[in-house]
Backbone as a chain_set.jsonl record, in Angstrom:
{"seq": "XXXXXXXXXXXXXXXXXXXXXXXXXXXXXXXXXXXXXXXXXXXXXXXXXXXXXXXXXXXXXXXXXXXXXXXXXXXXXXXXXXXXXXXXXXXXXXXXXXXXXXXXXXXXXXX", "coords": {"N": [[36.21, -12.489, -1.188], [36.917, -9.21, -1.642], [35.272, -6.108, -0.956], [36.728, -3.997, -0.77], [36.602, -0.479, -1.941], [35.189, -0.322, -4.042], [31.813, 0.397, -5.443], [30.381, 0.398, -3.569], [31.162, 1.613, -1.24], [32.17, 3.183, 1.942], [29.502, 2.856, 2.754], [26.416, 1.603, 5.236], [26.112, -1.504, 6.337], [23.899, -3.548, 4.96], [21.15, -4.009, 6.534], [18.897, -6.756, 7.549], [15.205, -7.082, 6.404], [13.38, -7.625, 8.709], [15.224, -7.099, 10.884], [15.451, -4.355, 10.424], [12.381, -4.099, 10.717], [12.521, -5.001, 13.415], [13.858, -2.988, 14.85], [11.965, -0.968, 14.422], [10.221, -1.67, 15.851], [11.32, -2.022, 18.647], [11.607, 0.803, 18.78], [8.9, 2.091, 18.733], [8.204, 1.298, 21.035], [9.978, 2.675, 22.675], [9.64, 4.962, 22.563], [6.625, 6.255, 22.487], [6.068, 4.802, 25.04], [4.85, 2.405, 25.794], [3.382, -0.865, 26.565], [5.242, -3.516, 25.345], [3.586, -5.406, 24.36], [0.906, -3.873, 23.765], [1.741, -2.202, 21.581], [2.744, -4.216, 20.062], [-0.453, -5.269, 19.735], [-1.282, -3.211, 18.485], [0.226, -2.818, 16.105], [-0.585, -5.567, 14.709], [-3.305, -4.742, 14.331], [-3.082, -2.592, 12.676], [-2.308, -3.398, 10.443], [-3.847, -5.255, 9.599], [-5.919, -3.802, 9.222], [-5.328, -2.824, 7.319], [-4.709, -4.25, 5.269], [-7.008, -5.749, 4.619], [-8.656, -3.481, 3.873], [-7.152, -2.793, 1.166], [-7.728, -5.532, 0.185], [-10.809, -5.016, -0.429], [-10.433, -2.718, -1.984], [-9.507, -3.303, -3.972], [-11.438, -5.739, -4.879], [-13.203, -4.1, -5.456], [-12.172, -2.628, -7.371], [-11.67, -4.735, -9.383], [-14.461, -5.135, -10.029], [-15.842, -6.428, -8.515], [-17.307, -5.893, -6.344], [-19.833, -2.969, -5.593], [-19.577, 0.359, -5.827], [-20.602, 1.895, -3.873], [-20.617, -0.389, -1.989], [-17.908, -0.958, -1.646], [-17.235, 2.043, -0.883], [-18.506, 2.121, 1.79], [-16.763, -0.072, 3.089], [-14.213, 0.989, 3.197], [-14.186, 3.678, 3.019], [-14.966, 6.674, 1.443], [-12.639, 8.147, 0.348], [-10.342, 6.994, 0.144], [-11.217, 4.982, -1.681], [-11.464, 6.877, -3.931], [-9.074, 7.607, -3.924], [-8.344, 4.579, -5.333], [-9.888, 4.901, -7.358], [-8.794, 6.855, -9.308], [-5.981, 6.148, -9.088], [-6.022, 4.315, -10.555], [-6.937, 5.151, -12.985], [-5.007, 6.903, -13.829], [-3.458, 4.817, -14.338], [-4.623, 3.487, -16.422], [-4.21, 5.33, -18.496], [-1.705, 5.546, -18.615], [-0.507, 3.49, -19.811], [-2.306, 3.351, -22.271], [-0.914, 5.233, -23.46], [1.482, 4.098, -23.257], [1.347, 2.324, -24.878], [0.588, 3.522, -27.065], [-1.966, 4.259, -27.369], [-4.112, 2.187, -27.921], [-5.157, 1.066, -25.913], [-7.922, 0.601, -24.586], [-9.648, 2.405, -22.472], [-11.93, 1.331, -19.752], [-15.23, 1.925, -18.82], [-16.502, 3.758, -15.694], [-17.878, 0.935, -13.442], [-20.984, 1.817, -11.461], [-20.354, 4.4, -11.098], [-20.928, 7.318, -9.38], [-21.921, 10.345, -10.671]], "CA": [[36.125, -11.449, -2.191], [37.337, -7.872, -1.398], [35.068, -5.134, -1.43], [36.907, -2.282, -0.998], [37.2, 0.245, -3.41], [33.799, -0.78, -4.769], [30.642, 0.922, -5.331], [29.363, 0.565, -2.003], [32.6, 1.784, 0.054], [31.563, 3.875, 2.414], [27.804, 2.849, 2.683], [26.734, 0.587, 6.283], [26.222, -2.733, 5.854], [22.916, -3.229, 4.778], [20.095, -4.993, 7.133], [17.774, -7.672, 6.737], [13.984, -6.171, 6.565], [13.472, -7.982, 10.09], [16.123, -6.259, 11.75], [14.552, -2.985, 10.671], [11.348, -4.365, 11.915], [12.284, -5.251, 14.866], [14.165, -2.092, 15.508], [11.306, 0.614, 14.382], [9.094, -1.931, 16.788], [11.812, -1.22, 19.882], [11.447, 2.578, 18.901], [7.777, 2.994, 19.049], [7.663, 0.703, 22.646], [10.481, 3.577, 23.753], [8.75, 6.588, 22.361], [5.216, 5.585, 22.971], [6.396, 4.098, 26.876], [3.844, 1.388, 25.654], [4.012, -2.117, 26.817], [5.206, -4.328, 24.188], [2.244, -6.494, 24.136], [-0.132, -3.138, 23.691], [2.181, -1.78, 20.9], [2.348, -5.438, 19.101], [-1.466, -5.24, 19.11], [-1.668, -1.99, 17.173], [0.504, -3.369, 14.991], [-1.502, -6.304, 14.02], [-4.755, -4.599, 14.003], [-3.709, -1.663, 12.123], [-1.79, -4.133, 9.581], [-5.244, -6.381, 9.409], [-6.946, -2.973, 8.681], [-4.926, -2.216, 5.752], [-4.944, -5.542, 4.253], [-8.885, -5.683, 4.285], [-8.856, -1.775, 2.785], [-6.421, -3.012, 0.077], [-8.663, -6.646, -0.434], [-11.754, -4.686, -0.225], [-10.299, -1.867, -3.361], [-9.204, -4.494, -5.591], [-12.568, -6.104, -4.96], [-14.035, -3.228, -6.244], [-11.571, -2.334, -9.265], [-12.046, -5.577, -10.326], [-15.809, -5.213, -10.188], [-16.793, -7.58, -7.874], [-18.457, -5.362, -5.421], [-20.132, -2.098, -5.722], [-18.706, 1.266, -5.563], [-21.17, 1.997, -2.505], [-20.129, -1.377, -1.25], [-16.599, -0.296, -1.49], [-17.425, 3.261, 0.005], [-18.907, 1.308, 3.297], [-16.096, -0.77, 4.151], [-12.764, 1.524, 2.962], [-13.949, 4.94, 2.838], [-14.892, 7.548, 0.336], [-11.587, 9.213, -0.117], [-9.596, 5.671, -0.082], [-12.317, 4.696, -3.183], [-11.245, 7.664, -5.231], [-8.279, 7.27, -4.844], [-7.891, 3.685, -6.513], [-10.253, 5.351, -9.023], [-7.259, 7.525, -9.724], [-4.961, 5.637, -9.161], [-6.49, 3.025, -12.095], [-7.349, 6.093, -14.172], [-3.806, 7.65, -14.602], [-2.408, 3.613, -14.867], [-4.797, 2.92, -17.717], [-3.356, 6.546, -19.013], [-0.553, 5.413, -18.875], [-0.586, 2.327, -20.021], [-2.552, 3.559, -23.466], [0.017, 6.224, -24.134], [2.866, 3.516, -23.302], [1.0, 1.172, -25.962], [0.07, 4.547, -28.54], [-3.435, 4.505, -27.642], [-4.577, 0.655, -28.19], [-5.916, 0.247, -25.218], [-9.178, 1.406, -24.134], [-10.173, 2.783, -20.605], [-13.318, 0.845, -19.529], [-16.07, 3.168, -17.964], [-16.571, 3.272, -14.18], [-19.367, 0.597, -13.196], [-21.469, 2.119, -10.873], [-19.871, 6.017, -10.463], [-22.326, 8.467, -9.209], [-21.541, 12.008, -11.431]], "C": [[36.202, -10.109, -1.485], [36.749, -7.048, -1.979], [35.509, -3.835, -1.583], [37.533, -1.591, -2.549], [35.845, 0.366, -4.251], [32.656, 0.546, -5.11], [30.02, 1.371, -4.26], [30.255, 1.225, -0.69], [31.76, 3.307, 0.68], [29.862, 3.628, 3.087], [27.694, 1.544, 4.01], [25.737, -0.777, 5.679], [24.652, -2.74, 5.601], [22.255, -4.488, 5.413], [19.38, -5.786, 6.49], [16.35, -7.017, 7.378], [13.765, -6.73, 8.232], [14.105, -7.088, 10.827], [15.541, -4.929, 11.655], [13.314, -2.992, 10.937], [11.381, -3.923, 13.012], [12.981, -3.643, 15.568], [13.214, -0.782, 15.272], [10.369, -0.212, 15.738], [9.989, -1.589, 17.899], [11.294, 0.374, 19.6], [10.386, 3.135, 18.96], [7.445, 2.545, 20.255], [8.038, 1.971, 22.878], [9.846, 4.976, 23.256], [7.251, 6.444, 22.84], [5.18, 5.198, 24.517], [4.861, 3.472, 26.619], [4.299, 0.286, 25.859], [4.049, -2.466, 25.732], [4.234, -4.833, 23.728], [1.131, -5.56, 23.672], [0.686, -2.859, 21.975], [2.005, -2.79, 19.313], [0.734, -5.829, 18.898], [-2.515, -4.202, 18.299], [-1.366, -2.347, 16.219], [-0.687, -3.985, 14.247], [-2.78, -6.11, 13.35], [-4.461, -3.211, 12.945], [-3.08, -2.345, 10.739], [-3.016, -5.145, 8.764], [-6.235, -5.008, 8.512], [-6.516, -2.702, 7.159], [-4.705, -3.299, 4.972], [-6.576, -5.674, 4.317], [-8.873, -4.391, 3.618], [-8.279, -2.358, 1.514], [-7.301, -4.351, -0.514], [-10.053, -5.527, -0.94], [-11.378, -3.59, -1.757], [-9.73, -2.722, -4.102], [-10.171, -5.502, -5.988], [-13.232, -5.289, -6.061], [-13.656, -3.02, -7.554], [-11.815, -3.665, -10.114], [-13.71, -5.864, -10.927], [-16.526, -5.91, -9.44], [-17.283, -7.328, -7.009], [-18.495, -3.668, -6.211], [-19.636, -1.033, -5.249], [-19.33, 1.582, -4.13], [-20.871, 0.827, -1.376], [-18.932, -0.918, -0.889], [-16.116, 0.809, -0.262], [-17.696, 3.128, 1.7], [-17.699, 0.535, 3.555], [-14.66, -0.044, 3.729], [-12.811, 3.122, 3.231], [-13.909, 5.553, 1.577], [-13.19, 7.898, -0.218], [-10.71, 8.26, -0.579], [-10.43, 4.901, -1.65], [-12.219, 5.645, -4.105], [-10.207, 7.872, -5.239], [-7.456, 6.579, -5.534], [-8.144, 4.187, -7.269], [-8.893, 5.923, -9.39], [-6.765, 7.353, -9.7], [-4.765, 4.934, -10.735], [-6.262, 4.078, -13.213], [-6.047, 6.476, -15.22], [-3.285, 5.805, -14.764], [-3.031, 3.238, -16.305], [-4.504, 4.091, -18.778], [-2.183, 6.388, -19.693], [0.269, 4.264, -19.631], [-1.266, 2.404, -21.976], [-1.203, 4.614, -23.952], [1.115, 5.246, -24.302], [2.469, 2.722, -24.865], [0.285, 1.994, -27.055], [-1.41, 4.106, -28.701], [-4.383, 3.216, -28.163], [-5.365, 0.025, -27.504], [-7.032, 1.242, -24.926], [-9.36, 1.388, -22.327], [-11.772, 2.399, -20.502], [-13.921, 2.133, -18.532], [-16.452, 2.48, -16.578], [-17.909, 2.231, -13.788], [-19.771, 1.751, -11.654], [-21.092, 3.562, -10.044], [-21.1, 6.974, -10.753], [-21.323, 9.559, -9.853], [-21.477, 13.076, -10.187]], "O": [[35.354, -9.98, -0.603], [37.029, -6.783, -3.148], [35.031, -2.881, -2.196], [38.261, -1.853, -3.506], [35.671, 1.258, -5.082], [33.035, 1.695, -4.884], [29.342, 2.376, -4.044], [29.967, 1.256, 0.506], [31.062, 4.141, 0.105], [29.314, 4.404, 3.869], [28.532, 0.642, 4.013], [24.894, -0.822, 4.783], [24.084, -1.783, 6.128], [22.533, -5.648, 5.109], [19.138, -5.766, 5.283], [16.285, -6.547, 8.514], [14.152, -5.871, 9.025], [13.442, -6.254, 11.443], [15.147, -4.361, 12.674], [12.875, -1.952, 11.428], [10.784, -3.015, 13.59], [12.606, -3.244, 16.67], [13.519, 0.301, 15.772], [9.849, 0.519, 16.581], [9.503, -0.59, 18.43], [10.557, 0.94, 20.407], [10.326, 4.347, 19.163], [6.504, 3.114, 20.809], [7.151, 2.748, 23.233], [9.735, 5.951, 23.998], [7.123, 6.7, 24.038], [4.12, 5.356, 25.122], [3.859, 3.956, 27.143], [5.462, 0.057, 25.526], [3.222, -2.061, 24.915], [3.995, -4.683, 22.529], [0.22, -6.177, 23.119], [0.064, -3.43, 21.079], [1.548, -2.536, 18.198], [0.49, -6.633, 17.999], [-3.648, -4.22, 17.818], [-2.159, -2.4, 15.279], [-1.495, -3.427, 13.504], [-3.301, -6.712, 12.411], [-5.45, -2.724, 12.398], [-3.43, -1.697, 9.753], [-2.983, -5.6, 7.62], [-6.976, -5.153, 7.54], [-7.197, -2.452, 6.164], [-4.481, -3.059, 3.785], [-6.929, -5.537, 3.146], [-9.228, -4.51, 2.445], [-9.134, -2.407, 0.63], [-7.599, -4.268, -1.705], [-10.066, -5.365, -2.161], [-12.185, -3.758, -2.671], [-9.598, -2.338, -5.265], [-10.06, -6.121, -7.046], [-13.657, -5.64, -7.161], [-14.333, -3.125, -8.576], [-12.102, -3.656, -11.311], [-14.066, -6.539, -11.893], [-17.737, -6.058, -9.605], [-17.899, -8.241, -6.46], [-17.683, -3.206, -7.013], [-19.127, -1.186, -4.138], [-18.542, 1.526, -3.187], [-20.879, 1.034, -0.162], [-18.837, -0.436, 0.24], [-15.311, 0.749, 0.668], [-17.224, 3.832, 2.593], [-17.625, 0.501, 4.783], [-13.753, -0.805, 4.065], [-11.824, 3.776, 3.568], [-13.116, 5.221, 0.696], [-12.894, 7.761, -1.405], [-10.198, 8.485, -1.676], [-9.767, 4.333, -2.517], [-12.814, 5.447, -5.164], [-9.776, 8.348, -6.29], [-6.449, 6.952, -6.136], [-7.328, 4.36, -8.174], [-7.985, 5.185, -9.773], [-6.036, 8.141, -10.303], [-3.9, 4.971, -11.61], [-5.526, 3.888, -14.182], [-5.905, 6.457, -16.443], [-2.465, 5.75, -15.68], [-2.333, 2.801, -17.22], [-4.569, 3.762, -19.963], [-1.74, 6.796, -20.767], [1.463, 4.262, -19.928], [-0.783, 1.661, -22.83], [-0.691, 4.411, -25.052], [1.778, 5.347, -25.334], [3.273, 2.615, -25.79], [-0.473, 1.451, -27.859], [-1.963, 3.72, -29.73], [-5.391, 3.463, -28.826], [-6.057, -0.958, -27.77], [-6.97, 2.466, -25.037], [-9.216, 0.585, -21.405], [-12.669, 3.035, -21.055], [-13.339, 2.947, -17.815], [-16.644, 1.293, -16.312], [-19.012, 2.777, -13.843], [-18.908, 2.319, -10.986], [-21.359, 3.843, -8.876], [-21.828, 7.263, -11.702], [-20.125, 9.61, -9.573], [-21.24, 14.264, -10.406]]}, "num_chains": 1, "name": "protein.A"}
């Protein structure tokens, strides 16, 4: 099948997410002049950190720990702003559905 002429003419071939992996991970060994092995364990750990932050606020939005719980293992500023995040989605979400739905009140928000 013959693309030229197409939509995409002009445009480079497009990677698989791997490949741009692996090539931002060459580019922070050669900028960084970090051994591989030091570089691949930032990765992991700062990839581990942000999957526990992200478990840890959907814990909370769902209710199943406390906002002070929350606050202790993610951070104040990261805890307000799922709140806000939630706030404008259930916003948005009543206006999409003309006001049907209700916005539950925060458990456990200090004023």
């Amino acid at each position: 099948m013959d693309n030229s002429g197409g939509a995409f003419e002009g445009t480079e071939e497009r990677k698989s997410p791997m490949t741009d992996l692996l090539a931002d991970f060459q580019t922070l060994v050669r900028e960084t002049r970090k051994p591989e092995a030091e570089v691949m364990t930032l990765a992991f750990q700062t990839g581990l950190r942000q999957l526990w932050r992200d478990r840890t606020l959907a814990r909370y939005l769902r209710g199943e720990i406390s906002r002070d719980e929350a606050v202790a293992a993610a951070g104040i500023d990261w805890v307000e702003l799922a709140e806000r995040q939630r706030e404008a989605m259930m916003e948005d979400l009543a206006w999409a559905l003309g006001d049907k739905v209700t916005v539950p009140p925060e458990k456990d928000r200090a004023l």
